[in-house]
C-alpha positions as CSV (number, residue, x, y, z in Angstrom):
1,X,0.0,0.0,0.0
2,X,1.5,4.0,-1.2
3,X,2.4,5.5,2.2
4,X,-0.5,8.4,2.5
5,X,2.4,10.9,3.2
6,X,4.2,9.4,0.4
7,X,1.0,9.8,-2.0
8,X,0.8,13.7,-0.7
9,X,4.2,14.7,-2.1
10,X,4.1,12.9,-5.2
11,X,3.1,14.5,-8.9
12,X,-0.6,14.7,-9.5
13,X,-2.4,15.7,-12.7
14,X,-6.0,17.0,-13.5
15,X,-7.2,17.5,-16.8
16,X,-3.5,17.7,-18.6
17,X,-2.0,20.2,-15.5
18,X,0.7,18.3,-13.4
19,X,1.1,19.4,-10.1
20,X,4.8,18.6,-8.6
21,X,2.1,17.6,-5.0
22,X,-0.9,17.2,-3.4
23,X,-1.2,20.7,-1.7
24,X,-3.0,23.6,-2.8
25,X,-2.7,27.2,-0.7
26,X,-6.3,28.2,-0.4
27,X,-8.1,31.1,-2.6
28,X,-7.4,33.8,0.9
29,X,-8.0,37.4,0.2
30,X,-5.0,39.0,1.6
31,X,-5.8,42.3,1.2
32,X,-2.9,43.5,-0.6
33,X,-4.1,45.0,-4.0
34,X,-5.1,48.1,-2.9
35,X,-7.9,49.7,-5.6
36,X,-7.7,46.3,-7.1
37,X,-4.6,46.5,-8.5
38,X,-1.7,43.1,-7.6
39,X,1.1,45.3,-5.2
40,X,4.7,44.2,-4.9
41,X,3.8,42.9,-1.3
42,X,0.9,40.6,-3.0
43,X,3.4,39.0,-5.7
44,X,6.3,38.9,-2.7
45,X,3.1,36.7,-0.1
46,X,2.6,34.0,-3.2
47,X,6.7,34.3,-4.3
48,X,7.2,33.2,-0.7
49,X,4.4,30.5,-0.4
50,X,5.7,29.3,-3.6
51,X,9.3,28.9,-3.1
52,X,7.7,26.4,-0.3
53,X,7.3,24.2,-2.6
54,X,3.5,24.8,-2.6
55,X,2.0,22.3,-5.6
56,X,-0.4,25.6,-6.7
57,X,-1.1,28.8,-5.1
58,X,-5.0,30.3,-5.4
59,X,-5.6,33.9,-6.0
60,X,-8.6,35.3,-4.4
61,X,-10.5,37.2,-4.7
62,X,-10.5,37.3,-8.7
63,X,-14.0,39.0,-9.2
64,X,-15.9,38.9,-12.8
65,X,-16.3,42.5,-13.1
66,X,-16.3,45.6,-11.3
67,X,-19.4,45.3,-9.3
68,X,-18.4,41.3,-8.4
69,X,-16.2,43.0,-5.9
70,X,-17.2,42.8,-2.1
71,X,-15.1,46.4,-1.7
72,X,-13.1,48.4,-3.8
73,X,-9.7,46.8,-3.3
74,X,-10.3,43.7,-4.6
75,X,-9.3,42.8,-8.0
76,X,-11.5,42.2,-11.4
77,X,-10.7,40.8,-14.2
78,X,-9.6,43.2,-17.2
79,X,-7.2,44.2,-19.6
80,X,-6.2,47.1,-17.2
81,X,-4.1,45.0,-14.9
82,X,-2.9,42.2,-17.3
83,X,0.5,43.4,-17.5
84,X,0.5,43.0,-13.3
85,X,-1.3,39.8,-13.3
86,X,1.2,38.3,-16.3
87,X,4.4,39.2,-14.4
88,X,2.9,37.9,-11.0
89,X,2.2,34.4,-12.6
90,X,5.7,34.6,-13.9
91,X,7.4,35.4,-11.0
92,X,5.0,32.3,-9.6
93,X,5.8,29.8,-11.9
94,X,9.7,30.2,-11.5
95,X,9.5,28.8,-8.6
96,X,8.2,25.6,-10.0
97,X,4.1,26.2,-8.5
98,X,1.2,26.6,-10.5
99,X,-1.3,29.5,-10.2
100,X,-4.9,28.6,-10.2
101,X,-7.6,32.1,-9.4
102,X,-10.6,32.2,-7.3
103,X,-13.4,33.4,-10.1
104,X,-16.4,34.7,-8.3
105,X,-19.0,37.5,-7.7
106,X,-20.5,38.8,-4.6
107,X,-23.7,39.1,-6.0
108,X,-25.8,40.7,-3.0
109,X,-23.1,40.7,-0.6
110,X,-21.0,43.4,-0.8
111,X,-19.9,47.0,0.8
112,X,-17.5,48.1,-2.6
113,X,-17.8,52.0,-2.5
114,X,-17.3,52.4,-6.2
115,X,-20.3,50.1,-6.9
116,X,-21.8,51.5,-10.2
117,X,-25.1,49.8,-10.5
118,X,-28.6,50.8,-9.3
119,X,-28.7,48.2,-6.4
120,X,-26.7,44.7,-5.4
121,X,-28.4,41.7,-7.5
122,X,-29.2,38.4,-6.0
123,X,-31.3,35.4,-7.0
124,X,-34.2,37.2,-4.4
125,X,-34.9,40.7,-2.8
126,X,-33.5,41.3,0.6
127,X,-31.7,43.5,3.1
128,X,-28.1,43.8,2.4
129,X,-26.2,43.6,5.6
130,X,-22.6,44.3,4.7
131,X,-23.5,47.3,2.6
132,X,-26.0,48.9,5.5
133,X,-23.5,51.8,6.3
134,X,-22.2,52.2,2.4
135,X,-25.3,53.2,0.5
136,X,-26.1,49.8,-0.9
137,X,-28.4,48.3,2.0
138,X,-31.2,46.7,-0.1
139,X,-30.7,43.7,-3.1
140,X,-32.4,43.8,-5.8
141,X,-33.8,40.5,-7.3
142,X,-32.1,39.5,-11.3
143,X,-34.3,39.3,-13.7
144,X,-33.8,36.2,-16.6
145,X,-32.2,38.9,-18.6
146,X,-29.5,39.9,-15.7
147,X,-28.9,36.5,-14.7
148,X,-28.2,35.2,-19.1
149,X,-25.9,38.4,-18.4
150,X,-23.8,37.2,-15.6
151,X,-23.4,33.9,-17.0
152,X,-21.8,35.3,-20.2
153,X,-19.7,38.3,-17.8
154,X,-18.4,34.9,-16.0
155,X,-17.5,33.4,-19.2
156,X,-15.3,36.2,-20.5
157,X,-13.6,36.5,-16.9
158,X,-12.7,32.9,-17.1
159,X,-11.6,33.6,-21.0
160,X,-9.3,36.7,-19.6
161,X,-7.8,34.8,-16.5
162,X,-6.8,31.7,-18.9
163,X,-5.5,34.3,-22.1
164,X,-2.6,35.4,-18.7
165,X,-1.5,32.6,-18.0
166,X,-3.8,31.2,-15.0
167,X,-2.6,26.9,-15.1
168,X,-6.5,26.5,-13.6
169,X,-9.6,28.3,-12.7
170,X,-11.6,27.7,-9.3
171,X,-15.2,28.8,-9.5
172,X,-16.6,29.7,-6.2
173,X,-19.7,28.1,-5.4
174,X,-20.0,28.8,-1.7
175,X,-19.3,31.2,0.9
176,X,-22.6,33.1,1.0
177,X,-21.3,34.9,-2.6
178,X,-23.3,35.2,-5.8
179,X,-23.4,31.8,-6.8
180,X,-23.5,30.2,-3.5
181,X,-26.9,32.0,-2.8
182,X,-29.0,31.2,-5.5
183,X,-27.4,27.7,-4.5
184,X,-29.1,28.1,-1.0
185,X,-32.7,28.5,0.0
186,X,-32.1,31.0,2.6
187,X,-31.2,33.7,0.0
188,X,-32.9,32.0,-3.2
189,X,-36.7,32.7,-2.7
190,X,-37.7,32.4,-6.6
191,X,-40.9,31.2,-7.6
192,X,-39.4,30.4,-11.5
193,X,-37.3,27.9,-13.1
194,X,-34.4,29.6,-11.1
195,X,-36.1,29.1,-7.0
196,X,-37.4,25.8,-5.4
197,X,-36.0,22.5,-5.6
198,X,-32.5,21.3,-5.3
199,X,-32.1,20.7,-9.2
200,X,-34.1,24.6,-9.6
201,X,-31.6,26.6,-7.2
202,X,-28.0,25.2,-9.0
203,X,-29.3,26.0,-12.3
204,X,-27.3,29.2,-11.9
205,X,-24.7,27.8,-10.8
206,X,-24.6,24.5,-13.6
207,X,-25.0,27.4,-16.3
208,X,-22.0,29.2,-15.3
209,X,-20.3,26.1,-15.0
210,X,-21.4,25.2,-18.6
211,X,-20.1,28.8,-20.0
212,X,-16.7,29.1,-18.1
213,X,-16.0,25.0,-19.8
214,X,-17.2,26.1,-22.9
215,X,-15.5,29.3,-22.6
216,X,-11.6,27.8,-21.7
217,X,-12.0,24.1,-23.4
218,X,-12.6,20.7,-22.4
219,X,-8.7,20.4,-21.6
220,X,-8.5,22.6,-19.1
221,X,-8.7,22.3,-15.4
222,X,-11.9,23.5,-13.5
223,X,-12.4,23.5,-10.2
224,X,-15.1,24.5,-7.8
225,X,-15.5,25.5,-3.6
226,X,-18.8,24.6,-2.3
227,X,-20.2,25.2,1.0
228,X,-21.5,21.9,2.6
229,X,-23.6,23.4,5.0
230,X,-24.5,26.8,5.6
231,X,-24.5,26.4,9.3
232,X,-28.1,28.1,9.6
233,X,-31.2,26.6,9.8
234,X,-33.2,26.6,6.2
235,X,-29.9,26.6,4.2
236,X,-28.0,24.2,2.5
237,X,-27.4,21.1,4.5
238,X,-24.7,18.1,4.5
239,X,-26.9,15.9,2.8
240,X,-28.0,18.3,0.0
241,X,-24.2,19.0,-0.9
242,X,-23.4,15.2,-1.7
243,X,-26.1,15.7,-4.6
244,X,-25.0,19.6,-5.0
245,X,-21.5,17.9,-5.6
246,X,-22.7,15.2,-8.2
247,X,-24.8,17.9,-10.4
248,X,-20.8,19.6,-10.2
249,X,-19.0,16.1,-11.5
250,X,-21.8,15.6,-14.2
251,X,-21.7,19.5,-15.4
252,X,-17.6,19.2,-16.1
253,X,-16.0,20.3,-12.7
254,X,-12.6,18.3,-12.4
255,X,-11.9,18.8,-8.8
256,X,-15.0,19.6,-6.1
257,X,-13.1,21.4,-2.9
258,X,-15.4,20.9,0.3
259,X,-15.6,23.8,2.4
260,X,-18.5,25.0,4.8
261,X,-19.9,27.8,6.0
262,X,-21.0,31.1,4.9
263,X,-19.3,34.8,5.4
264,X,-22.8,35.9,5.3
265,X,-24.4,33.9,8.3
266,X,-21.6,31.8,9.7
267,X,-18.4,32.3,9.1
268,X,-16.9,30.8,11.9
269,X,-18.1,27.4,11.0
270,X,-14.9,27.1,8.3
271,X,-12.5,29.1,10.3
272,X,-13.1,27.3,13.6
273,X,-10.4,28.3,16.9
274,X,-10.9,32.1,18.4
275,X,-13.4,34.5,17.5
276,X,-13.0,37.4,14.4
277,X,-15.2,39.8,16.5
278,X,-12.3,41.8,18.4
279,X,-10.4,41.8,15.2
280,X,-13.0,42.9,12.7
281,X,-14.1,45.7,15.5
282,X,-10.5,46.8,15.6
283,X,-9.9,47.2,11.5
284,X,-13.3,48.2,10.5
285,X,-13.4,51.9,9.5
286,X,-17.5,52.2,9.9
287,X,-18.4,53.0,13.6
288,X,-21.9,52.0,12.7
289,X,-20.7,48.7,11.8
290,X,-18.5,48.6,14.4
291,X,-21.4,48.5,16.5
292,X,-23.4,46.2,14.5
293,X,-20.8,43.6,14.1
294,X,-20.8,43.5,18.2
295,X,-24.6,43.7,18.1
296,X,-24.8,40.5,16.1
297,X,-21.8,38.3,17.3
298,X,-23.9,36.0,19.5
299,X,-25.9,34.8,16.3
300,X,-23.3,35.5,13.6
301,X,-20.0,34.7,14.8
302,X,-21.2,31.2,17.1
303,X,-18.1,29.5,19.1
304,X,-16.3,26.5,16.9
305,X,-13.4,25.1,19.3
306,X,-10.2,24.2,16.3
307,X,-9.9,20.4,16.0
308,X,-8.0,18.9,13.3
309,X,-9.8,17.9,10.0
310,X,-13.1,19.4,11.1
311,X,-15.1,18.5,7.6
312,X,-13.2,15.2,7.0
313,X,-16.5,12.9,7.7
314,X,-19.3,15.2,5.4
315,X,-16.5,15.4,2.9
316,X,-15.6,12.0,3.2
317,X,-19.7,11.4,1.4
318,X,-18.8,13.2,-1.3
319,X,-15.4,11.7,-2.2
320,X,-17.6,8.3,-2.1
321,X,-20.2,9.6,-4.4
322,X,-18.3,11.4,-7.0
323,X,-15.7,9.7,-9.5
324,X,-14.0,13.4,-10.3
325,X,-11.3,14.8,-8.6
326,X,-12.0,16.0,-5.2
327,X,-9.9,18.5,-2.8
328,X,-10.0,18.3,1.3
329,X,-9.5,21.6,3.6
330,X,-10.5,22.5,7.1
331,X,-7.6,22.0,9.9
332,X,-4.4,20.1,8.5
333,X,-2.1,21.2,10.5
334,X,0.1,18.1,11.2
335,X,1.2,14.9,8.9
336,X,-1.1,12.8,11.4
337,X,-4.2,14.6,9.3
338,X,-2.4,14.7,5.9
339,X,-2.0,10.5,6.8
340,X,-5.8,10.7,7.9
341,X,-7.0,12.9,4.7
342,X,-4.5,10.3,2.0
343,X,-5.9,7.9,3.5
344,X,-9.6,8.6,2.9
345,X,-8.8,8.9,-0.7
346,X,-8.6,12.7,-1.1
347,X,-6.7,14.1,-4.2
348,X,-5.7,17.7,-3.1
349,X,-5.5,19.2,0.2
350,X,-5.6,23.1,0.5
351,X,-4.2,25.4,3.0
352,X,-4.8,28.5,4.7
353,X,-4.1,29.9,8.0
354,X,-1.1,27.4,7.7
355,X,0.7,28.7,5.5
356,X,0.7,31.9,6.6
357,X,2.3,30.9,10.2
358,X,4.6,28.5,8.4
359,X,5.1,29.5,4.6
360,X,7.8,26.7,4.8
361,X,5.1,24.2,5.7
362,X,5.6,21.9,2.2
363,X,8.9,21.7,2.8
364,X,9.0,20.6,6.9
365,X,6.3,18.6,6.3
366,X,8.0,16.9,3.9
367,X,11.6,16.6,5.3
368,X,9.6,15.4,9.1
369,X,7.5,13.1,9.2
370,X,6.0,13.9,12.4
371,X,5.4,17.9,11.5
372,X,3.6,19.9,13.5
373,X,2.9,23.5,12.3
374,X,2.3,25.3,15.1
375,X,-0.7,27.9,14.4
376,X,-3.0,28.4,16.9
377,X,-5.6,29.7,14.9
378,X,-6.3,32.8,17.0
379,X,-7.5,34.0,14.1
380,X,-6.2,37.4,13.9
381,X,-4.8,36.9,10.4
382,X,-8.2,36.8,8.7
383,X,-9.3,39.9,10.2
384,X,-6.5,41.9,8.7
385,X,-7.3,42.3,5.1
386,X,-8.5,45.6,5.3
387,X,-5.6,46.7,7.4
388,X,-2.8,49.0,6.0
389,X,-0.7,46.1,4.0
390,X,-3.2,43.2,4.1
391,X,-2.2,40.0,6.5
392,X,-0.1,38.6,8.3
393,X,0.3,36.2,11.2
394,X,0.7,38.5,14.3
395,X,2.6,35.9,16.1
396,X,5.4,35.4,12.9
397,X,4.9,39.6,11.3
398,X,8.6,38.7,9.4
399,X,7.3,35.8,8.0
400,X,6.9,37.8,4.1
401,X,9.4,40.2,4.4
């Protein structure tokens, strides 16, 4: 039998892109392409992460067009910043990793002050929590014609990202963003071909999946973060992401990653360890949100004690019901859980937090058997992306300088 550990480090390939191993730094917004625009310190973070010996490195949060964006200093994808993306994936792929990027939209769910539309558009009208204090509180139900239109705006992201060089493409289906909440019946209240059932709500999603493959070829690697659960009663359940996952393999996904959680309703559900409230409260400019973030951290931000491979056993239904390609995350910290995850029959494992307390993690884990990485998930990191420079881990600041 291959030695799990053995099976993590070795070559991997998906869809004609070889991968030199198994592990896959997660699509997490830094926070360091101010006014959307890649910075020296963004290409410096991956540089660092790949000279790791990180299989691929994800780029979040690559948004379809301008109004995809959650705020203003996230990227979208257009001919204005190819010449910054192209040397970035240069820079990336001399040090022997491959560059996939996070394509998504935040649909409803944003606070972007150079929003240019009328209103947010979701699947279904609602309140708009994140923009309350930005002048963008209410969504704004798509019509047919919007939603034919954000298909085809998804399509030529995916078209631009692969024209610069992106080696994959991950399509975010979860999270609380666009697609993830026409996926989910909390958000997705349609009465049309569009709302209901299972099968009605992932039309959406199974459309842009349709355009972005038709868009970049059969040849070229797809892959797609779902939520398994929302976390909040009358969303998306365990159960309904198994069959969300299967409608993925049959629509032309290669690799299905499993997350959870939403960064709507319940974000602490995939982060898991100590609470974002005292962070976010610190870094967010907004009294008024300040306030509100406090006012709703009982119900919003719940208490999820860290323990190691936290969504091994929901994920482990959908790497027994799908034949495609499918990619663990959610607390590897140690080579006891990459042994645990191999083991299962995983393909990919992504990273986060991880990797940002020990960049070198590919290597030690590698050259140890019995590593240990060390983060104690306080947290802190993910609540700095708005902060001057984007994150960091506050217990290891020099770890990207």
């Amino acid at each position: 039998m291959t030695d799990p550990l053995q099976k993590c480090f070795s070559e991997a390939k998906i869809n004609g892109l070889t991968l030199r191993n198994r592990l896959i730094k997660a699509a997490t917004f830094e926070g360091k392409c101010p006014q959307g625009i890649p910075s020296e310190a963004f290409t410096t973070f991956h540089e660092r992460i790949g000279q790791s010996g990180i299989g691929m490195t994800t780029i979040a949060y690559c948004a379809a067009e301008p109004d995809g964006r959650i705020h203003e200093d996230m990227m979208y994808m257009h001919e204005g910043i190819r010449p910054e993306l192209e040397r970035f994936i240069r820079t990336l792929h001399a040090t022997g990793a491959k560059v996939s990027g996070q394509l998504g939209h935040a649909g409803g769910f944003t606070k972007n002050r150079q929003f240019q539309g009328k209103r947010p558009l979701g699947p279904s009208k609602g309140i708009n929590a994140l923009g309350l204090t930005y002048g963008l509180p209410r969504i704004a139900a798509m019509t047919k014609e919007q939603i034919r239109e954000r298909v085809a705006i998804m399509a030529q992201a995916a078209t631009f990202m692969k024209s610069i060089g992106f080696d994959a493409v991950e399509i975010h289906f979860g999270h609380g963003y666009g697609i993830s909440q026409f996926i989910s019946p909390k958000t997705n209240k349609r009465t049309d071909e569009y709302g209901g059932s299972l099968e009605n709500r992932m039309r959406f999603g199974l459309e842009v999946l349709a355009a972005v493959r038709e868009a970049v070829g059969d040849d070229y690697p797809l892959f797609g973060k779902i939520s398994m659960t929302d976390g909040v009663a009358g969303g998306v359940t365990y159960e309904d992401s198994v069959e969300i996952a299967a409608m993925l393999e049959a629509g032309g996904l290669d690799v299905i990653i499993c997350s959870g959680g939403t960064s709507s309703m319940n974000p602490m559900l995939l982060f898991r360890g100590d609470s974002l409230v005292p962070g976010l409260v610190k870094h967010e400019k907004s009294l008024l949100m300040k306030i509100g973030i406090k006012l709703s951290a009982p119900v919003l931000f719940k208490n999820y004690p860290y323990e190691e491979t936290y969504f091994l056993e929901p994920a482990q239904r959908i790497r027994d019901r799908v034949q495609c390609g499918v990619c663990y995350i959610g607390g590897v910290c140690t080579n006891d859980s990459i042994r645990r995850v191999m083991s299962a029959g995983f393909d990919f494992i992504q990273l986060g937090r991880a990797l940002i307390f020990d960049p070198d993690f590919p290597k030690q884990a590698h050259a140890h058997p019995d590593y240990r990485n060390g983060c104690s998930h306080c947290n802190q990191c993910a609540t700095l992306i708005e902060a001057p420079g984007g994150i960091y881990c506050v217990e290891r600041p020099n770890n990207f300088a």
